[in-house]
C-alpha positions as CSV (number, residue, x, y, z in Angstrom):
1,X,-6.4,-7.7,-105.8
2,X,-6.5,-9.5,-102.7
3,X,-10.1,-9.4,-101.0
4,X,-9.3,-10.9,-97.9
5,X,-6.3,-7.6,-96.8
6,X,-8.9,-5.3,-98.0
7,X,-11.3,-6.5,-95.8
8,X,-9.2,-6.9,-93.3
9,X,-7.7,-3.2,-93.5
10,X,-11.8,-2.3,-93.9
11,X,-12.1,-3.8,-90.6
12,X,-10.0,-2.3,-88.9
13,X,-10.7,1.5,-90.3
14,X,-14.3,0.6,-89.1
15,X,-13.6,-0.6,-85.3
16,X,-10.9,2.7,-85.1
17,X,-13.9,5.2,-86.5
18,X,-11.8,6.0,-89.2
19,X,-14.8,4.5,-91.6
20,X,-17.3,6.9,-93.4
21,X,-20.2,4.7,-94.7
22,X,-23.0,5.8,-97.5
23,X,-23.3,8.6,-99.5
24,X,-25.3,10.7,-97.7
25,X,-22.4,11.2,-95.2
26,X,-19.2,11.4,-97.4
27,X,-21.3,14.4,-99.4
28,X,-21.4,16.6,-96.5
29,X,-18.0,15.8,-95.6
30,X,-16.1,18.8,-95.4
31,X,-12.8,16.8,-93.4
32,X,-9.7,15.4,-94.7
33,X,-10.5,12.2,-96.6
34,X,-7.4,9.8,-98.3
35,X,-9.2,6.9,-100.2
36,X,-13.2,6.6,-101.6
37,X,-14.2,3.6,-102.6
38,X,-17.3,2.4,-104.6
39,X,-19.0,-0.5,-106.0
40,X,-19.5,-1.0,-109.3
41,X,-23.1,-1.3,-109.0
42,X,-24.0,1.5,-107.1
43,X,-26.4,4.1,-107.5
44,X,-26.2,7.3,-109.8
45,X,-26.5,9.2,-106.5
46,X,-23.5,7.6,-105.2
47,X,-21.4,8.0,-108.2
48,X,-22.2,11.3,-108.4
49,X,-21.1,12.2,-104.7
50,X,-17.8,9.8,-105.7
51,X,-17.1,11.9,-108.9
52,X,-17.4,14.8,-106.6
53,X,-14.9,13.4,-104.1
54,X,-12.4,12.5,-107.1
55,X,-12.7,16.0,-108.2
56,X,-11.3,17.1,-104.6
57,X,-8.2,15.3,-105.2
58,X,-9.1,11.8,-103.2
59,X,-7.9,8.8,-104.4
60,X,-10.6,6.7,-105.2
61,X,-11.3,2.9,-106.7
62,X,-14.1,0.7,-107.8
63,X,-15.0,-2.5,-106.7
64,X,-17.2,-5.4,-107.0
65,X,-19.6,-6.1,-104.3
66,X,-18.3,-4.0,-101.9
67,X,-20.9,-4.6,-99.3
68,X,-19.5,-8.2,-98.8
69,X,-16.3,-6.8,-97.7
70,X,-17.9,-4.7,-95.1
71,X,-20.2,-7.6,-94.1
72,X,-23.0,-4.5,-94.8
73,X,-24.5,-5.8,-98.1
74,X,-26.6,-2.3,-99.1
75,X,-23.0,-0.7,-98.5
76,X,-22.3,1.1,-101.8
77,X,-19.8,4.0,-101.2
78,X,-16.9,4.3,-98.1
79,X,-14.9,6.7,-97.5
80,X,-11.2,6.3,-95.5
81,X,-10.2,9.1,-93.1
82,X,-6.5,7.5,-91.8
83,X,-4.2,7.9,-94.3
84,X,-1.8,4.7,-93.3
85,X,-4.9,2.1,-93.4
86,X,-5.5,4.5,-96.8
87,X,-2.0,3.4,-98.2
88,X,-2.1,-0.1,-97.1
89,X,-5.4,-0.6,-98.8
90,X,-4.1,1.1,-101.8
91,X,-1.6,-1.5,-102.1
92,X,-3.9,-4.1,-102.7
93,X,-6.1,-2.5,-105.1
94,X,-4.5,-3.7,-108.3
């Protein structure tokens, strides 16, 4: 997995508003979403919500520390809503 791309594709989704931060937000989300992603430490609320999205057919991952890739350190649970910045973070996910 390369951090650095994933950050930078992170970036990018957050500056174009294609970024859905905290799970609080991605549980009402009734829209198209392509990729969740989670941290590995993160709350039972927030898995919850992310087992929820998994059940809807998104594509999601888990990660260490996700927070420092978002520069937002409390950040536990994002949600993608482009589906090319979706497939290009996909890529470097394993």
């Amino acid at each position: 997995m390369q951090r650095e791309k994933i950050k930078a594709y992170l970036d990018i989704a957050a500056k174009a508003g294609y970024l859905i931060v905290g799970s609080d937000k991605l549980d009402g989300y009734n829209k198209k979403l392509y990729l969740v992603l989670i941290d590995a430490s993160a709350a039972k609320s927030s898995q919850k919500v992310y087992e929820k999205l998994l059940g809807r057919g998104i594509d999601g991952a888990k990660l260490e520390n996700l927070g420092e890739l978002l520069t937002k350190p409390t950040c536990k649970i994002v949600g993608v809503k482009n589906h090319g910045l979706s497939e290009e973070i996909k890529k470097y996910l394993n």
